[in-house]
N, C-alpha and C positions, 0 to 999 in steps of 0.2 A: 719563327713559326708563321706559317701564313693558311688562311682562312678559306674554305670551302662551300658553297654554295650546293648543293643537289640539286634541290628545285626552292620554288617560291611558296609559301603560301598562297592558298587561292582568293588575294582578296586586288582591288586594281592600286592601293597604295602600298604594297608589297616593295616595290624598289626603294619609294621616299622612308620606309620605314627602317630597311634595310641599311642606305645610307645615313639615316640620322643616330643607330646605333651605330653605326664603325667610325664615327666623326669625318663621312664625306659627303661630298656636295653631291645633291641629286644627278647633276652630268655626267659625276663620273662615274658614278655607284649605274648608272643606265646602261655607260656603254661596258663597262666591265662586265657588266650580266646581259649584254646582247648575247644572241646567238645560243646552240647546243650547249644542255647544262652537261656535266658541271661547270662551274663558273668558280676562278677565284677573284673575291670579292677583296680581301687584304693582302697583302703581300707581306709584312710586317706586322704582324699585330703585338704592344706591347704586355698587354693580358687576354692571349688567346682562348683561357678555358675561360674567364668570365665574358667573352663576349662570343663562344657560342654555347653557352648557357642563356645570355639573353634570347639569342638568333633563335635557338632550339622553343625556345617558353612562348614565343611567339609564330610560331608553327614553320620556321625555318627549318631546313636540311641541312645543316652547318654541321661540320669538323674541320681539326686544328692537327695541321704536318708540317714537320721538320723536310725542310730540302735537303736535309743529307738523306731523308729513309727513302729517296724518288730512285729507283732501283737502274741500274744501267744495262749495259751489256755485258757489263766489267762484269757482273751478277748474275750472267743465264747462259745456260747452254745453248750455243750457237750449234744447230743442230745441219748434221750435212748427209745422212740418214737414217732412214729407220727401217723398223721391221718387225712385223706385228707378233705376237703372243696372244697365248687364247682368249686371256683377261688384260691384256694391255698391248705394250709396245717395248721396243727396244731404240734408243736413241744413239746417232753415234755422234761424235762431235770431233772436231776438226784435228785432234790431236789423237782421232780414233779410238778414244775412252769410250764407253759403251754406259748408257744410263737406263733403270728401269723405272719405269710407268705405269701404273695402272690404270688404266677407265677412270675408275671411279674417284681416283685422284684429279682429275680434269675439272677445275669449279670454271676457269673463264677461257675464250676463245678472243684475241682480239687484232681484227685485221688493220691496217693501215700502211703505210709509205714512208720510208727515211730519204729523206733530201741529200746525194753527194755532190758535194760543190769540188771541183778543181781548179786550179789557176796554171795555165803556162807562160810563159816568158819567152820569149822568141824576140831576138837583137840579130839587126842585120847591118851591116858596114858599106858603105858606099860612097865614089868620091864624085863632089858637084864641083861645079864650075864656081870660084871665085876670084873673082876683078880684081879684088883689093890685093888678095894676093901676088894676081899675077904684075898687078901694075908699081910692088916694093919688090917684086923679087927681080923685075925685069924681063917678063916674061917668060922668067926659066920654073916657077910655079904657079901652074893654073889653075889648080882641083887641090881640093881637100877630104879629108874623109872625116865623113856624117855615121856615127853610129846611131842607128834608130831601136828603142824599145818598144815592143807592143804585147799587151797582158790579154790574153783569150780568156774569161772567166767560162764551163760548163757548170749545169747543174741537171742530175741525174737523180730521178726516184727511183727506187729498189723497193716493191712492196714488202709486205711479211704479213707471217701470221704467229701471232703469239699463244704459246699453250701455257696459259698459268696452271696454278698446282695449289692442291689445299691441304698437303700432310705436310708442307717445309720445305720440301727439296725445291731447287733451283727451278724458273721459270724455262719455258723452252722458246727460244726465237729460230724460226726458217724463216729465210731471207730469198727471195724469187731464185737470184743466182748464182746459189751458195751450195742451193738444195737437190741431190742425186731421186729422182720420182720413182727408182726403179718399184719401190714400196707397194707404188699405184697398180703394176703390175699390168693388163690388158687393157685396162684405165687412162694408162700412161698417155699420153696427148703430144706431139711436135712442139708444141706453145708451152715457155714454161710458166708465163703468167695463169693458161687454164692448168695446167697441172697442180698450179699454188693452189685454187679454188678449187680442184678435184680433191686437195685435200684438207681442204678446211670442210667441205661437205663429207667427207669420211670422216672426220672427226665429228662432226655433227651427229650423223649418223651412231656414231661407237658409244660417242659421251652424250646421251640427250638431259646429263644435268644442268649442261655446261654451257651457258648461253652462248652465242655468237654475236658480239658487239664489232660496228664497225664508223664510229662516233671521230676512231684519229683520223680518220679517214676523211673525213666528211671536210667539203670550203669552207674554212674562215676556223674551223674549229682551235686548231694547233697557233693558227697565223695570231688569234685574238686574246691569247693568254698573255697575261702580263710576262716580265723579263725576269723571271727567277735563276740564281744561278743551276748550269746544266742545259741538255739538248730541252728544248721544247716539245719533242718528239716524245720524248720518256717520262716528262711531266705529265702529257697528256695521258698516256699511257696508265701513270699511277691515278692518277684523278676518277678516271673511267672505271679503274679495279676498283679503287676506293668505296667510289658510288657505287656499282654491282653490290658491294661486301654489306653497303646497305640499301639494300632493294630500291634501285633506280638507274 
């Protein structure tokens, strides 16, 4: 289980106090709570409900999650269109199952970026000139062949926009270039990145319960979480929902 931060109490030893309950050293307990809360403050904790019962009694925003409950993709309808209803929407997804939505089902909005990394391999063969050779073979071998490896690393963001949901049913992920816009209709844009934001501002507009958070989003937020297992991407994700669930 590990350990949640929301925000601080309002007082200026709010960190050193913070660390002297989780049994860590003021440095580290600092940089852990640098930056956009939420913050995970433990990664481990070996009695999590007593020590955000202490957190909590002392005017902390502390909760205790299991890294298996950090929801994936494996978990949400990877959506590749849609198409509205009077009171909601109709979701399609890539194996063209068709899901329904209502509005008022829509509790969070949350924008951010997934990182694709690829790696190629490209090995090319070539013969140089070698002395040594030619001067045991008698000069009847000059050259020899050099096979050379060389590794291209890319890395690729793909925004999204996430439609959580608060009757149960599955999360919804659109992914920048996953996503068919015809939905937007006259709307519709040549750029699919503003077409993502044409429609996360329709959704805004449909669902005004539904806040619009855009915190995974934001430098350093994703990069500054500790190493739990799972994407960092998705942790932040649940962290953010988490905090919403309780007003912040």
């Amino acid at each position: 289980m590990f350990i949640t931060l929301g925000r601080l109490p309002d007082h200026p030893s709010a960190i050193a106090r913070a660390a002297q309950l989780a049994g860590l050293a003021p440095s580290d307990a600092a940089r852990l709570l640098a930056g956009t809360f939420p913050r995970i403050l433990v990664r481990a904790a070996a009695e999590p409900d007593a020590l955000v019962t202490a957190l909590t009694a002392e005017g902390f925003l502390a909760w205790s999650s299991d890294p298996a409950q950090v929801p994936t993709d494996a978990r949400r309808i990877l959506v590749r269109g849609l198409s509205w209803t009077a009171d909601g929407f109709l979701a399609q997804d890539s194996q063209g199952a068709v899901h329904t939505c209502p509005f008022a089902a829509v509790r969070l909005l949350q924008r951010g970026a997934r990182t694709h990394t690829s790696t190629e391999v490209e090995k090319t063969t070539k013969r140089e000139l070698n002395l040594g050779r030619a001067v045991l073979s008698g000069g009847m071998m000059l050259t020899k062949k050099v096979t050379e490896t060389k590794e291209r690393t890319t890395h690729a963001k793909e925004p999204f926009l996430l439609v959580q949901r608060s009757d149960g049913a599955p999360d919804l992920m659109i992914y920048e270039h996953r996503m068919s816009y015809q939905c937007l209709g006259a709307e519709m844009a040549p750029a699919t990145l503003a077409n993502l934001l044409l429609l996360a501002a329709r959704f805004q507009k449909l669902c005004p319960q539904a806040p619009l958070d855009d915190r995974v989003g934001r430098p350093g937020f994703v990069a500054g979480l500790p190493l739990i297992a799972g994407d960092p991407v998705d942790l932040g994700l649940h962290l953010v929902s988490e905090a919403r669930r309780r007003g912040c």
